[in-house]
PDB file of N, CA, C and O in Angstrom:
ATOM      1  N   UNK A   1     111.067  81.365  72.225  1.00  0.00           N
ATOM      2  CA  UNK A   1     112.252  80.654  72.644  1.00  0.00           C
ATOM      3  C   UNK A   1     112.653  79.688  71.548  1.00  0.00           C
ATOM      4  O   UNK A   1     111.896  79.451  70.606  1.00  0.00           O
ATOM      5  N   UNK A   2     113.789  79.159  71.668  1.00  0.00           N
ATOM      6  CA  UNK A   2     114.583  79.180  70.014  1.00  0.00           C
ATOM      7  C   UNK A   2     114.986  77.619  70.543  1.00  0.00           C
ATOM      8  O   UNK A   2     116.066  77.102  70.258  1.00  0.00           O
ATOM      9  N   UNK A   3     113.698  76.796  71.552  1.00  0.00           N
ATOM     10  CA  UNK A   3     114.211  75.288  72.110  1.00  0.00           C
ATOM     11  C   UNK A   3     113.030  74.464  71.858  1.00  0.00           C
ATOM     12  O   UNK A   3     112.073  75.067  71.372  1.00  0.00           O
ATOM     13  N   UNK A   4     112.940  73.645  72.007  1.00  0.00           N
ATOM     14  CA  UNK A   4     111.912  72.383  72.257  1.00  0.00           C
ATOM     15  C   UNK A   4     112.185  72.355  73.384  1.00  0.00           C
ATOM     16  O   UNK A   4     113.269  72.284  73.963  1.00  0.00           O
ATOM     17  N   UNK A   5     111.122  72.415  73.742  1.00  0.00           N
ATOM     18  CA  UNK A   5     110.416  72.636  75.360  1.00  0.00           C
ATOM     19  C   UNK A   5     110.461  70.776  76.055  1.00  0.00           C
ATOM     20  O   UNK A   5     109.553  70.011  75.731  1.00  0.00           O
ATOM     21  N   UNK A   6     111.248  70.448  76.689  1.00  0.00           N
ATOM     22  CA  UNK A   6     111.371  69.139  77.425  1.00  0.00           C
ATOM     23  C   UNK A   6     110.460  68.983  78.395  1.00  0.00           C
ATOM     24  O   UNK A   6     110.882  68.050  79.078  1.00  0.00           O
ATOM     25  N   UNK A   7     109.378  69.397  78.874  1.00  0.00           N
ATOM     26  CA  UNK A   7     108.549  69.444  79.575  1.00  0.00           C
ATOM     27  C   UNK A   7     107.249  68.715  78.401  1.00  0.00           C
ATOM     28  O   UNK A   7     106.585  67.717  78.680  1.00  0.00           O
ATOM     29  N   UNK A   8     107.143  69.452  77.185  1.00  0.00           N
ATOM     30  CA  UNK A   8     106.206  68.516  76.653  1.00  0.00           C
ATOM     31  C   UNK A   8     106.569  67.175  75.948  1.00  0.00           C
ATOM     32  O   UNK A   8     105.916  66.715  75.012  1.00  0.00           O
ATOM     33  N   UNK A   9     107.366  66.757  76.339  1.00  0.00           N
ATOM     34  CA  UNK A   9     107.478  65.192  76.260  1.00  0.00           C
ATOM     35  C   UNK A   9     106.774  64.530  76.916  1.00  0.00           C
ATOM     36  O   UNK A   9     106.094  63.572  76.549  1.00  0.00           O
ATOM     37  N   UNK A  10     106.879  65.013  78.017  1.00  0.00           N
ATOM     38  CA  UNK A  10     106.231  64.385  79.170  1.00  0.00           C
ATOM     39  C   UNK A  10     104.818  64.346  78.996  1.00  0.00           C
ATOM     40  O   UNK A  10     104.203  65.294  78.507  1.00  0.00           O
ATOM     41  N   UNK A  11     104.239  63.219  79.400  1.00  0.00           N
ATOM     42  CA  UNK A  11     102.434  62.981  79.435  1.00  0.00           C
ATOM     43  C   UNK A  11     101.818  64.040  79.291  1.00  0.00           C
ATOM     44  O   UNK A  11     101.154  64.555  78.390  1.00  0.00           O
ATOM     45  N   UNK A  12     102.330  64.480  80.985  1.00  0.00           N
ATOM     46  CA  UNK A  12     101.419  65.749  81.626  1.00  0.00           C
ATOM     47  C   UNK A  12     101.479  66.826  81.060  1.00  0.00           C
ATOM     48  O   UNK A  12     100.452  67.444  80.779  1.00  0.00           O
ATOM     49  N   UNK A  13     102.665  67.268  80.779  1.00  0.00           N
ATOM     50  CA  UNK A  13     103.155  68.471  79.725  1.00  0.00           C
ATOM     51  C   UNK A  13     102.259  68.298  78.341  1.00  0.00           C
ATOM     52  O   UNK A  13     102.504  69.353  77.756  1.00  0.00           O
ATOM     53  N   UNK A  14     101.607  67.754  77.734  1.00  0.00           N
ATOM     54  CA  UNK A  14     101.336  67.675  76.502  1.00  0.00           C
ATOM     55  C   UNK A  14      99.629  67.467  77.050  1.00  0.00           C
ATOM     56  O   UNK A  14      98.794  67.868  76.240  1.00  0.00           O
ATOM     57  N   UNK A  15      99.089  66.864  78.377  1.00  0.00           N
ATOM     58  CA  UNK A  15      97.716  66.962  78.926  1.00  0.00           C
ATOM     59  C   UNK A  15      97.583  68.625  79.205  1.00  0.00           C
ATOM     60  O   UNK A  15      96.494  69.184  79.067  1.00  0.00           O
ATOM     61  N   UNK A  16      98.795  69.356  79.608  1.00  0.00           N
ATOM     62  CA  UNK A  16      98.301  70.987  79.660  1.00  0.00           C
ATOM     63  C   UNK A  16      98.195  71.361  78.342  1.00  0.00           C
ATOM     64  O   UNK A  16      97.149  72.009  78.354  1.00  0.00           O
ATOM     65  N   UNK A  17      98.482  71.367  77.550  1.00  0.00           N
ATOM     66  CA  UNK A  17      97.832  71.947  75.875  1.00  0.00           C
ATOM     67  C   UNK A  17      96.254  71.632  76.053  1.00  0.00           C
ATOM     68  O   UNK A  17      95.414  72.495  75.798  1.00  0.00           O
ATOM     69  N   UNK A  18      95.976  70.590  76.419  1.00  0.00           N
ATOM     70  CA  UNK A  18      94.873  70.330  75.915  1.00  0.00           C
ATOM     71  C   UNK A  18      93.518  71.048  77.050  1.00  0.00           C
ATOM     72  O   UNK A  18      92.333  70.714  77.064  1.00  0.00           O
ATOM     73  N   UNK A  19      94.139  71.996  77.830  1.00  0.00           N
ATOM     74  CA  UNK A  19      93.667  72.768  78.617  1.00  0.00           C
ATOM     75  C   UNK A  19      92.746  73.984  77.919  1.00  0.00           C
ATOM     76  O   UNK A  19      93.187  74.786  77.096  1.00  0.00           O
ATOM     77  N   UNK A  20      91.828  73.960  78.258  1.00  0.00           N
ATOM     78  CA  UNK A  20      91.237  75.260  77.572  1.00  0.00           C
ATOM     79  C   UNK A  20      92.025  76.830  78.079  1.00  0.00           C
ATOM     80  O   UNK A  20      92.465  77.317  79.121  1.00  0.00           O
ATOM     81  N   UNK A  21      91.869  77.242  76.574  1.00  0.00           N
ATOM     82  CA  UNK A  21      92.884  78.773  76.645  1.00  0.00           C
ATOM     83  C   UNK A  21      92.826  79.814  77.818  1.00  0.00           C
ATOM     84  O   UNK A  21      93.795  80.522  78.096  1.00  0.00           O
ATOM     85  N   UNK A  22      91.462  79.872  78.583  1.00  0.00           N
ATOM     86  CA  UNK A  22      91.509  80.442  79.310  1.00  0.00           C
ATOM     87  C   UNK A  22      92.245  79.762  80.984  1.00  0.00           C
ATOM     88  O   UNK A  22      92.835  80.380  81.870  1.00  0.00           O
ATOM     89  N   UNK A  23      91.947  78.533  80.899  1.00  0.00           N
ATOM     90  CA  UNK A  23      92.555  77.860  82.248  1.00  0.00           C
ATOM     91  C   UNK A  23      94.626  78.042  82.500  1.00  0.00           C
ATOM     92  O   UNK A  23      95.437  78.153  83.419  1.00  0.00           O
ATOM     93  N   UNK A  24      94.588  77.944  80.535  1.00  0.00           N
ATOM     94  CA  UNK A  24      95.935  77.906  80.388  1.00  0.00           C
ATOM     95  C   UNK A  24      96.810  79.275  80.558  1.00  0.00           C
ATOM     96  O   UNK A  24      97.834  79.247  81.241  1.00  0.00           O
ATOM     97  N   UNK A  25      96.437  80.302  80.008  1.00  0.00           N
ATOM     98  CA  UNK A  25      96.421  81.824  80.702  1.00  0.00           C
ATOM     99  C   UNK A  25      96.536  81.928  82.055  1.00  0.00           C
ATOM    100  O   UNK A  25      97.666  82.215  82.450  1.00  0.00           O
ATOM    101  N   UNK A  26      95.502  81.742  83.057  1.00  0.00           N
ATOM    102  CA  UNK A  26      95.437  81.806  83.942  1.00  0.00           C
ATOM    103  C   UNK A  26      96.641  80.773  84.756  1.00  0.00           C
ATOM    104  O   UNK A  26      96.537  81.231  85.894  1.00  0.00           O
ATOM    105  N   UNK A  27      97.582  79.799  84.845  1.00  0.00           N
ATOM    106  CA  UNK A  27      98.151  79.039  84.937  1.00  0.00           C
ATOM    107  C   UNK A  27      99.191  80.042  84.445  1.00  0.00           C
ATOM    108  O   UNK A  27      99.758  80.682  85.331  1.00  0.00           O
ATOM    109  N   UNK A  28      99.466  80.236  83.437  1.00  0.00           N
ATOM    110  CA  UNK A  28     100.765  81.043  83.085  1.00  0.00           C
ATOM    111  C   UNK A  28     101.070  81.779  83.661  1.00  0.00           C
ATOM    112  O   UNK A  28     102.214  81.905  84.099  1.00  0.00           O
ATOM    113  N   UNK A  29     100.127  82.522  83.856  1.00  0.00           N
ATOM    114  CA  UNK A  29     100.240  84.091  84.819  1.00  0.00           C
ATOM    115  C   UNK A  29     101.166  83.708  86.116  1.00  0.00           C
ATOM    116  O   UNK A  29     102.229  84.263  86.393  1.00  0.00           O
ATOM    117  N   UNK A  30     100.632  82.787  86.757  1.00  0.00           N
ATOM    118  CA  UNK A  30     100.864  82.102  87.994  1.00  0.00           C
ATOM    119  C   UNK A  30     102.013  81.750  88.259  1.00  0.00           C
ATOM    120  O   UNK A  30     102.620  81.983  89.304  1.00  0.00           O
ATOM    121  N   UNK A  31     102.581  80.867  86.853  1.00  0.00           N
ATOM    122  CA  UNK A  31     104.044  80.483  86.249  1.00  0.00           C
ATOM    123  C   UNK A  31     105.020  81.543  86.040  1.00  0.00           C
ATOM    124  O   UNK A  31     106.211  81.246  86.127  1.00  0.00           O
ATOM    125  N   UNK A  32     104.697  82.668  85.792  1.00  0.00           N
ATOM    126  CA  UNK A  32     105.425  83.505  85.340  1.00  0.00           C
ATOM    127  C   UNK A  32     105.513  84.974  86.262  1.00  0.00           C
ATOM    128  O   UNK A  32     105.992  86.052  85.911  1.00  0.00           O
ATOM    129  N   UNK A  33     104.927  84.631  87.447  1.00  0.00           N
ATOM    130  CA  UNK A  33     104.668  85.040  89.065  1.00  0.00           C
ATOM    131  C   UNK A  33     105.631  84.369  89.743  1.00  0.00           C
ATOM    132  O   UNK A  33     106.420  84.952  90.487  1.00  0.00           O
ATOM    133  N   UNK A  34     105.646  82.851  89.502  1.00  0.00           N
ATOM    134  CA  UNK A  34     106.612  82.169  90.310  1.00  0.00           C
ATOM    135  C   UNK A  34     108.094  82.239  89.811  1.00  0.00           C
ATOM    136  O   UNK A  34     109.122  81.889  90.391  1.00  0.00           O
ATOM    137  N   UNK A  35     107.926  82.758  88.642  1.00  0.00           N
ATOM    138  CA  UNK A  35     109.537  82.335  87.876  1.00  0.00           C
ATOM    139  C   UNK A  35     110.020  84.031  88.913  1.00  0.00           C
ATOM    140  O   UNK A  35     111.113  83.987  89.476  1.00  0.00           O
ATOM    141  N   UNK A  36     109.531  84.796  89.004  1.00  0.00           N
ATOM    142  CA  UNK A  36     110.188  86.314  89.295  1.00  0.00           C
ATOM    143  C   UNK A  36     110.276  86.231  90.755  1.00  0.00           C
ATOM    144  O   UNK A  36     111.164  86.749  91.431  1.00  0.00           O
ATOM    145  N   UNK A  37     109.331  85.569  91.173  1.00  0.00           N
ATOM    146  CA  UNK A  37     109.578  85.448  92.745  1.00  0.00           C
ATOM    147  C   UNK A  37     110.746  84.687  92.999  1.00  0.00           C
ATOM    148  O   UNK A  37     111.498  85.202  93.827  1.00  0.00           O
ATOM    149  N   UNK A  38     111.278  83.091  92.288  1.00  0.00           N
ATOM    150  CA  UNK A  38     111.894  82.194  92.327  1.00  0.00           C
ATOM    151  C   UNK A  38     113.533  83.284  92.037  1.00  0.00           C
ATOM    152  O   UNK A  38     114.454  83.382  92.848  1.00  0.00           O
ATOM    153  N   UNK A  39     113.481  83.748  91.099  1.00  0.00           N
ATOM    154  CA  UNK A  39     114.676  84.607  90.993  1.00  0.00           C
ATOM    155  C   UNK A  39     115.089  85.411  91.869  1.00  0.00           C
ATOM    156  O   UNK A  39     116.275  85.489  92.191  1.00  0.00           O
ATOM    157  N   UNK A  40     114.024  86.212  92.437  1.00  0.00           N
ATOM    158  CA  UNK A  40     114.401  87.039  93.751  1.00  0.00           C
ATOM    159  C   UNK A  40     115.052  86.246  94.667  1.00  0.00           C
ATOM    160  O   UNK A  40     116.244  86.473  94.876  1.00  0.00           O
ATOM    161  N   UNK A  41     114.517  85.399  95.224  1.00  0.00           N
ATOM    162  CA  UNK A  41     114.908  84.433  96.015  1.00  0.00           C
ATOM    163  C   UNK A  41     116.133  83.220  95.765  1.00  0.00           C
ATOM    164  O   UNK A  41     116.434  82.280  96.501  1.00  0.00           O
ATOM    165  N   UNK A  42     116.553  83.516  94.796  1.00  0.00           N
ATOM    166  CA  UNK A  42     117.802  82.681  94.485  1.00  0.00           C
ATOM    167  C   UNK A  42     118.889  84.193  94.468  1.00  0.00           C
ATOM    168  O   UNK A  42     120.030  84.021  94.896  1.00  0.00           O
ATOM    169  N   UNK A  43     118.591  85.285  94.093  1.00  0.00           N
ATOM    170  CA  UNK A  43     119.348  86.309  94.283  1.00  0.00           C
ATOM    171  C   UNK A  43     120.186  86.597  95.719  1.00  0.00           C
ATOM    172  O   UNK A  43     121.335  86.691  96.150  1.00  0.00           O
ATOM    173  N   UNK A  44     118.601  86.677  96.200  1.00  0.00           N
ATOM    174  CA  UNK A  44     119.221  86.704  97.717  1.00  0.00           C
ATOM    175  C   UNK A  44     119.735  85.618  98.661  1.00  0.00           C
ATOM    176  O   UNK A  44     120.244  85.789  99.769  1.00  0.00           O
ATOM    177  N   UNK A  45     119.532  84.585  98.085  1.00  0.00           N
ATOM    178  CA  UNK A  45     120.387  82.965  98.496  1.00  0.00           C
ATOM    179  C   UNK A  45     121.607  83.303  98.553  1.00  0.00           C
ATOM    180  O   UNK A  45     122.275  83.276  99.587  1.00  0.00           O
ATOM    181  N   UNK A  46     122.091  83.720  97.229  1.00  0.00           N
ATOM    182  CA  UNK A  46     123.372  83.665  96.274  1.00  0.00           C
ATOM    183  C   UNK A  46     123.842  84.465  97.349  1.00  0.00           C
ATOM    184  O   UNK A  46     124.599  83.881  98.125  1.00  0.00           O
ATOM    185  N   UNK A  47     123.542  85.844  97.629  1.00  0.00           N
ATOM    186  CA  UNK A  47     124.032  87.408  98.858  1.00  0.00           C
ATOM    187  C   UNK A  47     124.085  86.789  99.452  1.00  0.00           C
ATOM    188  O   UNK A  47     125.304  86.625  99.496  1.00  0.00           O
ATOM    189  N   UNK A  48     123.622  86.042 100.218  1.00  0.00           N
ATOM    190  CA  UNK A  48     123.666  85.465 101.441  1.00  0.00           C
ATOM    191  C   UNK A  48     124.394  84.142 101.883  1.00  0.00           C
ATOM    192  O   UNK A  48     124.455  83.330 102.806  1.00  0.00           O
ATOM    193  N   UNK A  49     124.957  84.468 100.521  1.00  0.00           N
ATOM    194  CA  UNK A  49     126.407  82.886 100.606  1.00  0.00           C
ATOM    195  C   UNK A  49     125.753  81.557 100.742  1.00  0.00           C
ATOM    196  O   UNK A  49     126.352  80.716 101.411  1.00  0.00           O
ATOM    197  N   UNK A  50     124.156  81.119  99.991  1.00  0.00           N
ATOM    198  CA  UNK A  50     123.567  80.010 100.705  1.00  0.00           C
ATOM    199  C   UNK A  50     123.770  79.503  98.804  1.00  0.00           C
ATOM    200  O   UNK A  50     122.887  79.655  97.960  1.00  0.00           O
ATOM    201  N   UNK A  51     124.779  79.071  98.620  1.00  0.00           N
ATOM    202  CA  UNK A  51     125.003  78.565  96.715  1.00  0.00           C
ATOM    203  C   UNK A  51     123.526  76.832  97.264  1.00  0.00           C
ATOM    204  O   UNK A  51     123.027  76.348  96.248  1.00  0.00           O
ATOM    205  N   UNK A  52     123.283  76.498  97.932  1.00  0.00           N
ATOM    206  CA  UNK A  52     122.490  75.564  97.906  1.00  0.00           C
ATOM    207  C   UNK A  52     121.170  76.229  97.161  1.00  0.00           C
ATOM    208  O   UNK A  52     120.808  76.075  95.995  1.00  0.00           O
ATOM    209  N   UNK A  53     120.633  76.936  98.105  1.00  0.00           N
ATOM    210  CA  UNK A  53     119.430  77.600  97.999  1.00  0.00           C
ATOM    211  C   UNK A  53     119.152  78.004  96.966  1.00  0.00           C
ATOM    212  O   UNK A  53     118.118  77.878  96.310  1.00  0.00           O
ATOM    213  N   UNK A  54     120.348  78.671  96.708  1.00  0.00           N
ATOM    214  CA  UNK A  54     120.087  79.765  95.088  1.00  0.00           C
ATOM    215  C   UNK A  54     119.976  78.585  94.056  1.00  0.00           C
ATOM    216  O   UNK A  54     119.035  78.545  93.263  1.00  0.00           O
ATOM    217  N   UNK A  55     120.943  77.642  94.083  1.00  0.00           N
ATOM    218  CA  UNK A  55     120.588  76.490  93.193  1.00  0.00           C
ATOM    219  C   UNK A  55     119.210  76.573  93.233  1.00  0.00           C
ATOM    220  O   UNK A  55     118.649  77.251  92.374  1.00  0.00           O
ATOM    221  N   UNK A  56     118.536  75.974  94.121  1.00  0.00           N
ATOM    222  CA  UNK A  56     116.997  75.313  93.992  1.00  0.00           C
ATOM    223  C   UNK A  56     116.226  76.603  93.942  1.00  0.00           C
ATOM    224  O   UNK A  56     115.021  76.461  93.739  1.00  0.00           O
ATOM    225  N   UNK A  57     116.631  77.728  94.074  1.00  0.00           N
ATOM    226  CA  UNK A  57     115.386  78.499  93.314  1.00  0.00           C
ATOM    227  C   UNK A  57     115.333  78.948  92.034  1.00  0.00           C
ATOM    228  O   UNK A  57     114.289  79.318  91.496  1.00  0.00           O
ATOM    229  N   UNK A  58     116.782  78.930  91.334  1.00  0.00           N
ATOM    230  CA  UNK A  58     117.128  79.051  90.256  1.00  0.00           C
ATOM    231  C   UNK A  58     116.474  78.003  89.349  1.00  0.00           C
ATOM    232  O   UNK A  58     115.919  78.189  88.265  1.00  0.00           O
ATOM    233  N   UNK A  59     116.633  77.023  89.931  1.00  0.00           N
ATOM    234  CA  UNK A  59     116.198  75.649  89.015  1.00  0.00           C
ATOM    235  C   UNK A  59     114.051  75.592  89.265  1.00  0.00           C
ATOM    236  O   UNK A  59     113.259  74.895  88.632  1.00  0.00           O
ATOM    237  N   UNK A  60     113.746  76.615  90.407  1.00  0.00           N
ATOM    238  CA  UNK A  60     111.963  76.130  90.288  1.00  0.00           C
ATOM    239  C   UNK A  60     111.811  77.393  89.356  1.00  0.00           C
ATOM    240  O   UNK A  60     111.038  77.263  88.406  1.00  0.00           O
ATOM    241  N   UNK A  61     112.507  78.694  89.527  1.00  0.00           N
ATOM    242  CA  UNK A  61     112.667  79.833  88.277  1.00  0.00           C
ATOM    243  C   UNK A  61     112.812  79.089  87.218  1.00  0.00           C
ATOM    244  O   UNK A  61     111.955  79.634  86.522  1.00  0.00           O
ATOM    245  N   UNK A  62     113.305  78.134  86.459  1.00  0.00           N
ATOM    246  CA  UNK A  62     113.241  77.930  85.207  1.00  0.00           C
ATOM    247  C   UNK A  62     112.536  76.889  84.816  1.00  0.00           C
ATOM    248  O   UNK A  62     112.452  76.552  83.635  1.00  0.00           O
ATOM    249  N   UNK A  63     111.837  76.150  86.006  1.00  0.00           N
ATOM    250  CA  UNK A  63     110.751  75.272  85.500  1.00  0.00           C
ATOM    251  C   UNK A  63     109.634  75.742  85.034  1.00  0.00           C
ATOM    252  O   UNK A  63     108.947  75.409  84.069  1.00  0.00           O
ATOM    253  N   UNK A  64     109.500  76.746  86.014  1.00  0.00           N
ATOM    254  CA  UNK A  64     108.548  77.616  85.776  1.00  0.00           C
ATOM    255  C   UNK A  64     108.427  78.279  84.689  1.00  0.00           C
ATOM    256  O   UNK A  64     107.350  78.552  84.161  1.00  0.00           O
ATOM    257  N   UNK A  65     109.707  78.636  84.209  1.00  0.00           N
ATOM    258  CA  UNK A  65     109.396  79.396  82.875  1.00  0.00           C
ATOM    259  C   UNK A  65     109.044  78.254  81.387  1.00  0.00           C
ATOM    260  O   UNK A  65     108.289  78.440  80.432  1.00  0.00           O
ATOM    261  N   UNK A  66     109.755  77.328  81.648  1.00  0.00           N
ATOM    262  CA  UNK A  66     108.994  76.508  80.840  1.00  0.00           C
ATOM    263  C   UNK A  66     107.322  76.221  80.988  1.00  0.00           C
ATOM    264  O   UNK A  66     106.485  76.302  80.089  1.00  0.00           O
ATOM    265  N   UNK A  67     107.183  75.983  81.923  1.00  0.00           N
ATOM    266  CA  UNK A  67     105.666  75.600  82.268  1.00  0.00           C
ATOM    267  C   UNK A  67     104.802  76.544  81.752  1.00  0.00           C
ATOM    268  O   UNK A  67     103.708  76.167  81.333  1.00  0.00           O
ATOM    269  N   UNK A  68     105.258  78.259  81.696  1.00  0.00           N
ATOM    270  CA  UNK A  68     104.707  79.105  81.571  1.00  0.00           C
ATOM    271  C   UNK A  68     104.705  79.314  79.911  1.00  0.00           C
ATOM    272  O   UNK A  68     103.681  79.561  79.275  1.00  0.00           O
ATOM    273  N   UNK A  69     106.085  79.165  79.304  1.00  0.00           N
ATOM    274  CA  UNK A  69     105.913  78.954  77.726  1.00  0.00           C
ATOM    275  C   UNK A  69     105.041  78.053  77.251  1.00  0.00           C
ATOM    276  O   UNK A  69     104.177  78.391  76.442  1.00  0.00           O
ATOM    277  N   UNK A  70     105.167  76.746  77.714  1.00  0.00           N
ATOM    278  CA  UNK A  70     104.473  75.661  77.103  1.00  0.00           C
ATOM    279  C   UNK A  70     103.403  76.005  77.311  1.00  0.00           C
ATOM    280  O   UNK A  70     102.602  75.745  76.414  1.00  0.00           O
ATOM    281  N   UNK A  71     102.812  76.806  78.672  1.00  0.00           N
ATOM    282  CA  UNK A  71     100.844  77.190  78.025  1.00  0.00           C
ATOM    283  C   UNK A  71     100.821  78.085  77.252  1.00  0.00           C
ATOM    284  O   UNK A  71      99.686  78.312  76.832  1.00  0.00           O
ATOM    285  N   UNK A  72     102.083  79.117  76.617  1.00  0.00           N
ATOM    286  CA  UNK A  72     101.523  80.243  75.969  1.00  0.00           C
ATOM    287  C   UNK A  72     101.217  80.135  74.493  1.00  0.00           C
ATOM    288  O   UNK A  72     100.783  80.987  73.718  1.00  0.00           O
ATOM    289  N   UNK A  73     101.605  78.681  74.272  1.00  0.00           N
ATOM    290  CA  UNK A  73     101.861  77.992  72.988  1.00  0.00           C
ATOM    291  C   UNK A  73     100.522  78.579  72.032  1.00  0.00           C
ATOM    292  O   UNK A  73     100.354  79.749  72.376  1.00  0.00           O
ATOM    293  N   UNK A  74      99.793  78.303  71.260  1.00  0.00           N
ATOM    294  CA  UNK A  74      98.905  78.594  70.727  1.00  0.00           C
ATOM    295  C   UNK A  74      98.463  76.995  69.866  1.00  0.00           C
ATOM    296  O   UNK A  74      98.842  76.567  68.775  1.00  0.00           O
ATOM    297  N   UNK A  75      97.696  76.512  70.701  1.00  0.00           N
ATOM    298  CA  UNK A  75      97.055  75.093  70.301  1.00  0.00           C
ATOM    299  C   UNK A  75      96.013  74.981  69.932  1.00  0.00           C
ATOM    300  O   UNK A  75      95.216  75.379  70.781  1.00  0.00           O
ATOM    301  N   UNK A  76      95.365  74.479  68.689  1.00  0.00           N
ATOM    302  CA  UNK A  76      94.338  73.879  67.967  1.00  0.00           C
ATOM    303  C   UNK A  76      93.977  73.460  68.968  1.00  0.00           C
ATOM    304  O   UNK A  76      94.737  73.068  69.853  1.00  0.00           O
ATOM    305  N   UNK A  77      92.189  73.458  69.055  1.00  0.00           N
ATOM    306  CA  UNK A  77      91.880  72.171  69.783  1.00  0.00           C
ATOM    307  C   UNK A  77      91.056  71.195  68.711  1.00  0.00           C
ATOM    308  O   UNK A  77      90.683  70.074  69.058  1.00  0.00           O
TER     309      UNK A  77
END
């Protein structure tokens, strides 16, 4: 991704790097489980004329995908 990730500004965001590679994998997976589920579910918000809903799953879909980049990072420890 072609951004600086705004999530590692944050404390916590920059305490997950320092996660060992395998915890951080495992976490991604999870992240990147929730981003596809989160989309489905803002899809069918959207069909279903609910523009609230689809907002807020659209928006935990792309937290998620950050959350899920920022562990895929490749960090020194």
């Amino acid at each position: 991704m072609g951004y600086i990730n705004p999530l590692l500004k944050l404390p916590a965001g920059q305490a997950l790097l320092e996660l060992p590679a395998e915890d951080r994998a495992r976490i991604e997976a999870v992240m990147r489980e929730l981003r596809a589920q989160a989309d489905a579910e803002a899809e069918n918000s959207w069909l279903r004329r609910k523009g609230p809903m689809a907002a807020y799953w659209r928006a935990v879909s792309t937290y998620a995908r950050h959350l899920a980049h920022a562990l895929s990072r490749n960090v020194q420890p």
